[in-house]
Every structure is written in C-alpha cells, then in structure tokens.
N, C-alpha and C positions, 0 to 999 in steps of 0.2 A: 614483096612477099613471095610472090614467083621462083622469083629470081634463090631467094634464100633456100627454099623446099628445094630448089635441083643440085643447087651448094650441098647441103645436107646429105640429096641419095647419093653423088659422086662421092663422097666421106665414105657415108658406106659402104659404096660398092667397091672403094680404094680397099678398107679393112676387110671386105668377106675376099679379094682377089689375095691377099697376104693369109690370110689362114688358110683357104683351100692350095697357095702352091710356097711355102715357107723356101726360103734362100735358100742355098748348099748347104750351110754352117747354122742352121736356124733350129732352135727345136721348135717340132708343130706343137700348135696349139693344143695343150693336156683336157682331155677329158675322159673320166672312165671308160667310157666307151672305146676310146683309142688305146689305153694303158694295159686296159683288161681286155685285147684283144686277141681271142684265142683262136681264132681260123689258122688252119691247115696244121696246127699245135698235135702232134704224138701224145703228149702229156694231159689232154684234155680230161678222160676219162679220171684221171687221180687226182685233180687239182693241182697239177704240174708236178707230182711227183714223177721221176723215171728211175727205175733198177739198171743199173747200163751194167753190164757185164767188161771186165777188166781181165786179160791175160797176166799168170804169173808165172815164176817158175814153180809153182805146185798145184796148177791147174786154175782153170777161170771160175773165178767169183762175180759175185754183184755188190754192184756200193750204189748207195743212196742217194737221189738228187733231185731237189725241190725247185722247178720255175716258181720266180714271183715279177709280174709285170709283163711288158710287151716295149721295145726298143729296138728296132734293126740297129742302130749304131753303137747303141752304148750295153753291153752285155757282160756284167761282172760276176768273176767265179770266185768264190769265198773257200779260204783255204783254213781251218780251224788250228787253234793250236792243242798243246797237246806234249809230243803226239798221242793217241791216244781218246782223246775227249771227244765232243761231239760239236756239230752246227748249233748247239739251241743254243748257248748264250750269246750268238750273236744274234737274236733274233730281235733284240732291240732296232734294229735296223729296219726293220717293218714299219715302226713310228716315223719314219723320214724316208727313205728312197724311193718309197711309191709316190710321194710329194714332188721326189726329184725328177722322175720319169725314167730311173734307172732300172732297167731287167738287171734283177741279180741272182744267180744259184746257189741254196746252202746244197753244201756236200760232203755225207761223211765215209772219210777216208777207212778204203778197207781195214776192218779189226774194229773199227771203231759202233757204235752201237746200233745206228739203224742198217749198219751193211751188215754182208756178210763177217763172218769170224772163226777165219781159217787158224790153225794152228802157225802161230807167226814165231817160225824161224831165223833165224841169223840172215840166211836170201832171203827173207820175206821182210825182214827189218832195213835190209840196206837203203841207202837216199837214192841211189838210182834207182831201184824198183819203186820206190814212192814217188819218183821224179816222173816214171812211164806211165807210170798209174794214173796224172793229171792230164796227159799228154794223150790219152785214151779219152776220159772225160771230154779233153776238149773236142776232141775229131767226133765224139757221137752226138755232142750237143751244136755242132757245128759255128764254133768261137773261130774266126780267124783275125789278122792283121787289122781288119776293118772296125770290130766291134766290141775285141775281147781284150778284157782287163781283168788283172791277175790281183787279188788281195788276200795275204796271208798275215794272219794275229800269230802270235809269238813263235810256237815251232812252224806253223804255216807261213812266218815268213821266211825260218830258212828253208822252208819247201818251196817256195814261191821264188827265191833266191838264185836255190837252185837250178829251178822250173827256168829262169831269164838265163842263168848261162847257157842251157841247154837247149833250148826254142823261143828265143826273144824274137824270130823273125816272124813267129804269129802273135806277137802283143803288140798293140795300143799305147796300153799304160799298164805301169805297176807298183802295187801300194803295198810298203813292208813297214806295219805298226808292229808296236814294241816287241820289236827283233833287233838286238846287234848284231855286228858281222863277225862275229867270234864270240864262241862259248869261252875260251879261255881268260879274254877281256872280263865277260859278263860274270865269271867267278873272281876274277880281281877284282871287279866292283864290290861284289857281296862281302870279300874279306875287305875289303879298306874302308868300305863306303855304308855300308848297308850293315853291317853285324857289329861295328862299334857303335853304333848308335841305339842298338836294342839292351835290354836289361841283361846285363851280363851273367848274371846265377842263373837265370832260365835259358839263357843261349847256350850254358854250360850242360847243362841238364839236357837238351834238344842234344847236344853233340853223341853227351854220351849214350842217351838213345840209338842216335845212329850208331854211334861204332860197335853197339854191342845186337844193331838188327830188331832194333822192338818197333818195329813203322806200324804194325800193327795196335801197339800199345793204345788204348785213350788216351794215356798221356801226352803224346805226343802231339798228335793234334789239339789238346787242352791248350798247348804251352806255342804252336804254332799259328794258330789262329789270330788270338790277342797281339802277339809277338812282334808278328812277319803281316800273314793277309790282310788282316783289317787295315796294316800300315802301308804296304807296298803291291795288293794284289785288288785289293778294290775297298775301298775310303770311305766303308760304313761298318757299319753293326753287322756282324754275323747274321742276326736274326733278323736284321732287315734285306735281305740279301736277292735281290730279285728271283723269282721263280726261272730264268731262262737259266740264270746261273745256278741256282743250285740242284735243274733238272741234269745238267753238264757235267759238275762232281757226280753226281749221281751216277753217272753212266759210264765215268772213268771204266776204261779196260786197264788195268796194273800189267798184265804180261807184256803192253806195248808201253808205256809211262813211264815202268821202271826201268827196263834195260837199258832204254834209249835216254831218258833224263836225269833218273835217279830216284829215289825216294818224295822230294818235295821241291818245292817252287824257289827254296835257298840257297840257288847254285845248282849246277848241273853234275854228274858225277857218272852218269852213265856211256852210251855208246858215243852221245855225241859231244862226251868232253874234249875232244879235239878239233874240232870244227872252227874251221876259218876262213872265211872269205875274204877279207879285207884286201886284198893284194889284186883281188879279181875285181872290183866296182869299178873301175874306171871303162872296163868293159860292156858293161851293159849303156845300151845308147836308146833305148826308150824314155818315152817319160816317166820319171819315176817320182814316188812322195814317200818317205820318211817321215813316224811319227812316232815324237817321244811321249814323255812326260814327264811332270816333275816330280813325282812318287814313287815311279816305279821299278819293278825289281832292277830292270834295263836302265844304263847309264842314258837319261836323254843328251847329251854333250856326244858322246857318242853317233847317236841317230843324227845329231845334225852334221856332223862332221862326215856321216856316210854318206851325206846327200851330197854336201860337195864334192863328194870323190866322183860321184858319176856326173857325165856331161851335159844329161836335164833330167839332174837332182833338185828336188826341193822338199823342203820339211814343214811338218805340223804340230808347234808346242803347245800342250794340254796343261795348261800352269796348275789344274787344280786335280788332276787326273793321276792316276798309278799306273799297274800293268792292266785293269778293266778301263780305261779311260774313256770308251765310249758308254761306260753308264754314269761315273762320277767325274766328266766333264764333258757330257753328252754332249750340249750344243757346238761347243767349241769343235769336239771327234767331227760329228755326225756333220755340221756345215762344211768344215775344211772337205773332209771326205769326199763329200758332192761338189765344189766349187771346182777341184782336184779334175774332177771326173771332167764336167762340165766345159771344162779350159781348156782340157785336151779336144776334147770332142769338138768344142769351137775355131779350135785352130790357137786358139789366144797362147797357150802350151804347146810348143812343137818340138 
C-alpha cells in the first residue's frame, strides 16, 4: 500500500513539473487566468482596445485595435476585407480562438468605421500606403518574426498579400482566405462561372442597373441579394443573417468600396481591377494557408493552386462554405484555422 501512495505522488509530481516548465514547442497549460492575462498590457484601461496613430501622406490619423487574449508566441492580426468594411464580422472568432489560446487583433483600417475618416484621396487609396499602414500597426503592437501572423479575408488578403512581399521578414505565418491572386482571374470566374448560373432576366436587369449608375436603386439590391449573396457571399437567408455581419454592411464606407472594388461583390470594376499577383507567389517563403471554398465568389481551384505556387503553401477546402465561410462552414474555417496556426507554432509547419 506504501509502496502504491509514493508511485502515485511521483505521477503527480511528474504532471505539476510538466505544467509549471512546458517544452520549447509546447503550449502551457490553458486557463483563464493565463489567457486573460493582462499585466504590463497598455490596453488594460479599454478592454484591449488601442487608438494607434498612423502616418500618411495627408497627415496622422488613428485607426482602431481591439486585443483579445494573451500568447507571447502566437499573435494574429486580422486584416478585414472590404476594402472599406469593418472587423465585426469577423468576430465570430471569439467562439473559438480564445479556446485555442490565440492572441488575435481586430483592426479597422483607416476610413473604415471605428478609425479615423480622413477624406481618402487617390494617395490615400494607394496599396502601398495601405501596405505602410499595417507595417505601423505592427511596430506599435510590437508583432515581430517570433509571434506575428498575418490573416487577411478577401480585400485583406490582397492587403495581406501585399503586406508578405513587402515585410515577410517579420512574419511567422500567413493566412490569405477567399482571395485570389488576380482580380482579373476573379472577374473571369464571375463571367464564365458564376453569372451563367444565376437567372438570366434579373442578371439582365442587375446589368442594366449598373451601366445606367442606379447602385443606389432598392432595386438593385432586391435582385442582388436573392441572386448573388445568399448564393456566393454567405448560404442563408438574408434575414437570418448574423448580427456581426449585418453590423459590417452597415458600416460600409462607399467612398472607399466603390472606387477601389466597384459597386457590388459581382466582380471588381474599380481601382483594383488590375491587380495581380500571381507571378510573385513563389516568392513569398513563410508559412502560408490558402482557403477556398466551394460557393464562393472566389474561384476555390484557384486558392488551391496558389498554395502550391509558394514553397510552404497549404490549403483549406470549406465544401459547404461561400465567400463568409467561416459562418456557413464554421467548423471546418474555424478548426483548419487554428490547427494552421498551431502547426506552425509547433514546429510540425516549417
């Protein structure tokens, strides 16, 4: 009996000696107490909010940025798409990453609703000044090569995209969901792929909308809604439509939406109808994840094809997913997502 009770304390003393000094590659043992750990935190006072101020060429603004969690290793910055929109609809990510033990930042990009909203000119619209702008965020939130991971949803990932030609030497990892690497692809898709398959007398009608400038009509989102979104931008009912998401329309800025993408989610037609990367993937040498889906506006064949182009590419098929796919194939998003993260951080992704 002796003998068994000292068996027992060395067990335990084995398991409290492994929680209190966790491996290199290990994550420690999760408890709120450790997750929600806010010593020596700037942000305490606001609930991780920080105003971080951004140089431009028409003087310094403040843009918006929300800590959620505590992780020295693993620190991901969320790049919204758009452009234009905001962080809430990603904020389904609150139901998982805090489970994962990931620090992640929402932040909305100058113009967009909880920053600043300077009058956004031609210099104010360019991708290298939106490129500096993250490149700021990061040096204040202090993201480097060790902890920071870069994930940007549709125009945030060709911000994101971007963001790795131009400073990959302070990423980690990087995660570009439903983004292809060319707008001119992604307009070929919608004409071959995506607008014969919709009801042709209301695609007719939508057109002529556009060409005659009625964006403002009810009609036209009457006939885009049913049409287009419900089928390719997220796989429910309008009216079921989660509150994260329809805080996000809501807060659309148009002076940055239209120029730059065009009127609606049916193809691109604005500043960044020329946009293309493709030629440049095989550059980027991070880890990186690609994630399509099979609904969405984005060719997913495409997204997997961009992963093999870089040298540690890998991709994430959402079978049931559109362009919101982490709400209508949340688990599938939301697991890969963190596993993604995780892999790298283990070493197991190098």
């Amino acid at each position: 009996m002796q003998r068994f009770v000292l068996v027992c304390l060395a067990a335990l003393c084995l398991v409290a000696c492994r929680a209190e000094a966790p491996g290199r590659n290990e994550q420690p043992l999760q408890s709120a107490g450790w997750y929600f750990d806010n010593r020596g935190r700037p942000d305490v006072l606001a609930g991780g909010v920080r105003m971080i101020p951004v140089t431009t060429p028409r003087g310094t603004f403040k843009v918006w940025t929300k800590r959620i969690g505590n992780n020295p290793r693993i620190k991901l910055l969320l790049l919204h798409g758009g452009p234009g929109m905001t962080h809430e609809y990603l904020e389904a990510f609150d139901s998982y990453l805090p489970a994962e033990g990931i620090e992640y930042y929402y932040y909305d990009q100058l113009g967009s609703f909880y920053s600043d909203q300077p009058e956004m000119t031609d210099d104010m619209l360019a991708l290298p000044r939106f490129v500096d702008e993250v490149e700021q965020v990061r040096k204040t939130l202090n993201l480097d090569r060790e902890n920071f991971y870069l994930f940007g949803h549709s125009w945030g990932g060709i911000l994101a995209l971007e963001y790795a030609l131009a400073h990959q030497e302070h990423l980690k990892g990087l995660i570009i969901s439903n983004m292809m690497a060319s707008i001119p692809q992604y307009n070929d898709y919608a004409q071959k792929v995506l607008m014969p398959a919709m009801d042709q007398k209301a695609l007719d009608e939508v057109k002529q909308l556009e060409s005659t400038g009625q964006y403002e009509s009810p009609r036209y989102m009457e006939l885009l809604i049913p049409l287009h979104y419900e089928q390719h931008l997220l796989r429910m009912p309008a009216a079921e439509w989660p509150d994260p998401v329809n805080r996000t329309l809501k807060h659309v800025n148009p002076k940055i939406y239209v120029p730059m993408q065009g009127p609606s989610e049916l193809g691109a037609s604005g500043r960044l109808a020329k946009w293309d990367r493709t030629r440049d993937l095989g550059s980027i040498d991070v880890p990186t994840l690609t994630i399509g889906a099979r609904y969405d506006t984005m060719d997913p064949k495409h997204m997997e094809w961009m992963a093999k182009q870089m040298p540690k590419g890998h991709y994430l098929y959402c079978p049931n997913g559109s362009h919101l796919a982490a709400y209508d194939d949340q688990q599938t998003y939301t697991s890969g997502l963190a596993r993604f993260i995780k892999d790298v951080d283990s070493g197991a992704i190098k």
